[in-house]
N, C-alpha and C positions, 0 to 999 in steps of 0.2 A: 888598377884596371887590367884587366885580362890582354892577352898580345893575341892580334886577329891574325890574319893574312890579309886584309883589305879593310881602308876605312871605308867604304863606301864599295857595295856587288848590284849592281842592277840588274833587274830581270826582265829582259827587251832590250835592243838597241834603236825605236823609233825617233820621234823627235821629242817625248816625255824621258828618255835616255839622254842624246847628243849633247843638245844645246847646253843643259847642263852639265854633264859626264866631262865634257872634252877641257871648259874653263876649270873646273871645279881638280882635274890632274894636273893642268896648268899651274895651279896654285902650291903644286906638291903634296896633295894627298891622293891616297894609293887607292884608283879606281879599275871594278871589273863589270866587264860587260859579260850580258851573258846570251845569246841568240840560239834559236831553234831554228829560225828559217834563213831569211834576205836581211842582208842587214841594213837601215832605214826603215824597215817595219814599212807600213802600210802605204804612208805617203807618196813617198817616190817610189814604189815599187806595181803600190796598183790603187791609190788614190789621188790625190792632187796631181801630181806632178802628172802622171798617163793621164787623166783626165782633160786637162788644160791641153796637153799636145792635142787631143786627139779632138779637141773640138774647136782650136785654133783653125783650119779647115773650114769649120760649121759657120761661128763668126764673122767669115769670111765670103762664103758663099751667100750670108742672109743680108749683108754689104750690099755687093753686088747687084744681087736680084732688087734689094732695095734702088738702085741707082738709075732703073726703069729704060736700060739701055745706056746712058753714060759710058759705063764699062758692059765690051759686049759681050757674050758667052753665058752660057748657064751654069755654069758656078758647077758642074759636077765633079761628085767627091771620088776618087778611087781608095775605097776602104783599105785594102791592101797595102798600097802605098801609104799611108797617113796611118795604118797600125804600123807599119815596118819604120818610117819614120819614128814614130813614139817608142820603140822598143831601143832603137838605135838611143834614143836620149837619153833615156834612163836605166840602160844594162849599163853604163858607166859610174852609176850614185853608190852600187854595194861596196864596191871596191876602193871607192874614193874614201866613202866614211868609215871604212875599216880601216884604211891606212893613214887618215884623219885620226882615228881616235888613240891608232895605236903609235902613230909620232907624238900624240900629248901625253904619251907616258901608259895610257889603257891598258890592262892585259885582257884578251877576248879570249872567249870561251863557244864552244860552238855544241851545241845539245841543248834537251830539256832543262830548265831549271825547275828543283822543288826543293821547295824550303821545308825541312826538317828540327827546324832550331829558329831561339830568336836570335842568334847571330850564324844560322850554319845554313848553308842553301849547297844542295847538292845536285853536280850536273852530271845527268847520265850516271849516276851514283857516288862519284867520286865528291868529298865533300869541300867545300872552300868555307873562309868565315869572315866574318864583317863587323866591324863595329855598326853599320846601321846597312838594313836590305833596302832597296827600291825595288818595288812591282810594276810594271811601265808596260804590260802583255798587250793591252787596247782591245779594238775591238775586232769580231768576225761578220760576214754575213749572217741571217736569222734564216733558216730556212720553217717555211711550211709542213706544218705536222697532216699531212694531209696523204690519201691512197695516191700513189704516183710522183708523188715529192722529187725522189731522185732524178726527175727530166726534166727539172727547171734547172737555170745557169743562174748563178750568183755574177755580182759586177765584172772580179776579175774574169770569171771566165768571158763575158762581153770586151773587155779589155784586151784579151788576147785573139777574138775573130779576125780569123784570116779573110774572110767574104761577109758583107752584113747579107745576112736571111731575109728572104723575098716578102717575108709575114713574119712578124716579131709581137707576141703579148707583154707586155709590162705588168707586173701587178706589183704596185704599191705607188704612193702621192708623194714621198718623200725627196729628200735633194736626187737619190740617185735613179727613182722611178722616172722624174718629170727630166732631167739632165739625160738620161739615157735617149728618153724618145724622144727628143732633142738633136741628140745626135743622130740616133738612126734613123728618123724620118728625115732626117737632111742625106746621109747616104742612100736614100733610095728606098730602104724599109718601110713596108706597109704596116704601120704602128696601129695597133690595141693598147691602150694604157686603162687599168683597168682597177678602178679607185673604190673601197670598203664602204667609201659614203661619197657626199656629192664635195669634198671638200681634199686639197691638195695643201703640202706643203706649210701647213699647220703652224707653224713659228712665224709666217709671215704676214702682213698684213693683206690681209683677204681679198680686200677690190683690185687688189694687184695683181695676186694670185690668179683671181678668177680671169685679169687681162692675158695673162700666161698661158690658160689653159683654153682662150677662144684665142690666140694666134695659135696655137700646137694646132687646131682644130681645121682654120686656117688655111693650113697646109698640108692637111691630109688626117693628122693624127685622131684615127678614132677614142673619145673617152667615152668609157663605159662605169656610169655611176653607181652603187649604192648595192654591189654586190659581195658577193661572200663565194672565195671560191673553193669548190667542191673537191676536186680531184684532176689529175691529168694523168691521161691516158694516151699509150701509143697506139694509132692506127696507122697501119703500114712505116713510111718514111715521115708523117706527121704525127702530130700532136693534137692531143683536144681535151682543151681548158672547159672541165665543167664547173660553171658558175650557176648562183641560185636561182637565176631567172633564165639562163641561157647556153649555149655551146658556142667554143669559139675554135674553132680546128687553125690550127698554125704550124710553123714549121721551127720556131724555137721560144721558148719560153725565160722570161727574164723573173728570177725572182726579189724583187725589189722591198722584202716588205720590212725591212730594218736591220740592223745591228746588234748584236749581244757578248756582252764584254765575254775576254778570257778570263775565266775566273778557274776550270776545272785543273786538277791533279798538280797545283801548286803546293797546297799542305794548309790550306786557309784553313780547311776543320780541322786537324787536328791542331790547333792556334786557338781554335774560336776565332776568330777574325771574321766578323761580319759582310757579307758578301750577295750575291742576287746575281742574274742573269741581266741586272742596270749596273752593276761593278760593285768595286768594295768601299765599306763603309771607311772615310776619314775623319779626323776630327779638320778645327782650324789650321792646323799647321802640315796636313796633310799624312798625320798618320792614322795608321791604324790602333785599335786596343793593345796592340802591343808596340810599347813607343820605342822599340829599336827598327822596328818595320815600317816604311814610308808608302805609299804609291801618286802615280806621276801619270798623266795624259789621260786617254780616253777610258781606260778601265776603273776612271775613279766612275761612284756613283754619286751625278752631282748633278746642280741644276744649270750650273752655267755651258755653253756652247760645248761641245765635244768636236774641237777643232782641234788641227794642228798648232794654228798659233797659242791658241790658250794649254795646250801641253809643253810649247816651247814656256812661254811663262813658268808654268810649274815646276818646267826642270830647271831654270832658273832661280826660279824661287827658294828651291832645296839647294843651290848650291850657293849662294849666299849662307843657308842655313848652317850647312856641314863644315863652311870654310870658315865659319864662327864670326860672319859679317851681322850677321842678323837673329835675333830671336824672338822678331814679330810674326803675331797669325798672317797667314794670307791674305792679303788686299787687292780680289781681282780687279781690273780696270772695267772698263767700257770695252766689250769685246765685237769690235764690228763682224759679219757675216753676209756670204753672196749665195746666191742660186744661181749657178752658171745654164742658166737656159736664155735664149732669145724671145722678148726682152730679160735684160737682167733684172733681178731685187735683189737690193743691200740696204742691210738696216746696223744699227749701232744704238748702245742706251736703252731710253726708255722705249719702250712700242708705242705706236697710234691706240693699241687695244687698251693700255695700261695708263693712257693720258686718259681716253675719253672715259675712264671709270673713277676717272677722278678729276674733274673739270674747274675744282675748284685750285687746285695745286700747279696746274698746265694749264697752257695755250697751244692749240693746235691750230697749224699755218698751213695752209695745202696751195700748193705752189705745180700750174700747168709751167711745164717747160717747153713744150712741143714748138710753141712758137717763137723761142727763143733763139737768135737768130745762127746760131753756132752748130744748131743738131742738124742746121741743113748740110755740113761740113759732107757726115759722115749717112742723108737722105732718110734722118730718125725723125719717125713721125708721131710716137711714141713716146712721151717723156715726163713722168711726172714726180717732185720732190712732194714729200709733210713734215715737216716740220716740225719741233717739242718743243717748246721755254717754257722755262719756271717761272715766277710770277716776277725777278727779277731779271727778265728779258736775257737768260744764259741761256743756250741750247743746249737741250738734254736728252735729246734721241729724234733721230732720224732716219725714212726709211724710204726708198726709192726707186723708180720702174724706169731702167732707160736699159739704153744698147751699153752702155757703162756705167752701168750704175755701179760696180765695185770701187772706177776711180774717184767718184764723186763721195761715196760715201769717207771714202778712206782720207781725201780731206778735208772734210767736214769733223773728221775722229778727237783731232787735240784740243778742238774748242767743245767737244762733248765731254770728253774727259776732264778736261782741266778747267772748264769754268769759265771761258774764257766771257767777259765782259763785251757790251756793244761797242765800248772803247778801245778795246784791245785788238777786235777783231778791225776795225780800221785801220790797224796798224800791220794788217798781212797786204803785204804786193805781192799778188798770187801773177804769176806767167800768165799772157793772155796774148793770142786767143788761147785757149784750154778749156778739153771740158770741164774739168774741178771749178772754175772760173764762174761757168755759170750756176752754180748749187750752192756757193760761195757767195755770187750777188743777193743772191734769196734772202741773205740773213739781215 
């Protein structure tokens, strides 16, 4: 066998990197990272981790205003304040997991990486070599091919407003379109959100959905259905959103209309290594056609969740593989998911969509919570679970609209997963009072 400089170079240090990178040098094989930007990649830099701060605030305020006087005050937000907070949390994560990775032994590397070789990846030209590469790049904003493109803001740059804008357009229905106007119509923003069809948030179960987008509605948030938008143009100190049916003059423009993996000026063609602007092609064990080359987190092209926790898995996954624990395909679990807008949806397993298309394999359970007497806790008027069993009374997907619906779904997770039996789940003494408690009685 040839002598590398590294058993293991990955290209990204996201959480499709860490999680695994950091155990897997523990173990005593010789890992490098390889970063172009922030180290943490996406998450804590300008997705989960900013996002949760910055709408912890938002949550709070919709509390409140719920409590119909209880608690008195109108809940206003000083955007300012609550970015300046958020920035204060997370300017602290690059440094920690750089000196995280490189106490487990890591050696970092800071430039482009492109792979040149199936075991040579070269940063900034200088070459390094590997017994096996990981690609872990994830994903960017998508921007609009359209006249005037460059005056829309992608997420991070709404991450970073120092002042939310008096008038804000959203376009697109996705987690970060419908989360965004979420937050800024809670700091005051005159929200446009402004949807390709009459229809939001597409992965979720729909009559929920649609509960989502008549409280956004609610509260101010203009939706704008079933258009196609043209172009943006500056007039003066504003902007104007031409759409197919209409003008929308505003003063910043959100462009929410999805994500598109990093896939460019790695060295994929000249590999052949199969690839698309949905990521790179793997097999089951998570490589690519060429089986010294791996990839990890969002930049894979797949059909499961494009989360962080399903990248932590993966990079997991590969480091049982490399540490020579394992030489099984991938076995992803039940991968639960949240839309952090008020109310929340979290769903895990099978879907509502995917029971009633087969009625004869599932039972579907639709379960009002609202009156349940625990939501008054927190003045949730709002709340409703559904339920999945298999024809042998196991739950196997679940999905759900409350003010918490993440925690609720999150334990409801190990009896979707593992099987668990009507017998067994008798045997959980869950904390009560708790919301999980009541989503939990349901079963």
């Amino acid at each position: 066998m040839p002598e590398f400089d590294y058993d293991v170079v990955y290209i990204g240090s996201g959480h499709g990197t860490f999680d695994g990178a950091m155990p897997l040098a523990a173990k005593g094989k010789r890992v490098a990272v390889i970063e172009a930007d922030k180290v943490g990649g996406t998450c804590p830099n300008w997705g989960c981790n900013a996002k949760i701060l910055l709408d912890g605030p938002v949550a709070l305020q919709h509390t409140l205003l719920a409590s119909d006087g209880i608690v008195s005050g109108d809940g206003k937000i000083d955007w300012a304040k609550n970015k300046a907070h958020k920035q204060a949390a997370i300017d602290v994560i690059p440094d920690a997991l750089k000196g995280g990775m490189e106490a487990s032994g890591i050696k970092m590397y800071f430039g482009h990486g492109t792979i040149i070789g199936e075991h040579t990846v070269a940063v900034d030209g200088e070459p390094i070599t590997a017994e096996n590469i990981v690609i872990a790049t994830g994903l960017r904003p998508h921007q609009l091919d359209i006249p005037g493109t460059e005056l829309g803001h992608d997420s991070k740059d709404f991450m970073a407003l120092d002042d939310m804008p008096k008038h804000m357009v959203i376009i697109g229905g996705g987690y970060i379109g419908v989360e965004f106007a979420t937050m800024a119509n809670a700091a005051g923003s005159d929200v446009s959100l402004v949807l390709h069809d009459g229809e939001a948030l597409r992965g979720f179960h729909q009559p929920y959905v649609k509960e989502v987008l008549a409280d956004l509605e609610s509260r101010g948030v203009t939706v704008v259905r079933n258009q196609e938008v043209k172009s943006f143009e500056q007039q003066g100190d504003q902007i104007e959103v031409a759409l197919s049916d209409d003008t929308i003059t505003t003063d910043w423009v959100l462009d929410a209309t999805g994500r598109v993996a990093n896939v460019e000026n790695l060295g994929l063609e000249d590999l052949e290594i199969e690839h698309s602007p949905k990521g790179i092609v793997v097999n089951e064990y998570l490589q690519t056609t060429v089986p010294s080359i791996y990839v990890s987190g969002d930049v894979i092209d797949k059909e499961q969740p494009k989360l962080t926790p399903t990248a932590q898995f993966e990079s997991q996954y590969l480091m049982h593989r490399f540490a020579g624990e394992s030489d099984a395909a991938i076995d992803y679990p039940a991968i639960a998911t949240n839309v952090f807008t008020t109310p929340r949806i979290a769903q895990a397993g099978v879907t509502v969509a995917e029971a009633q298309a087969d009625p004869d394999k599932y039972i579907v359970q639709e379960n009002d919570l609202s009156g349940d007497w625990y939501r008054a806790v927190d003045y949730e008027k709002n709340a409703k679970l559904t339920l999945i069993f298999n024809k042998d009374k196991q739950l196997v997907g679940a999905t759900e609209i409350s003010e918490r619906a993440e925690d609720s779904i999150n334990a409801l997770l190990p009896a979707i997963e593992f099987g668990y039996t009507p017998a067994q789940l008798e045997r959980l003494v869950y904390i009560f009072p708790a919301i999980a408690f009541d989503s939990i009685s349901k079963l």
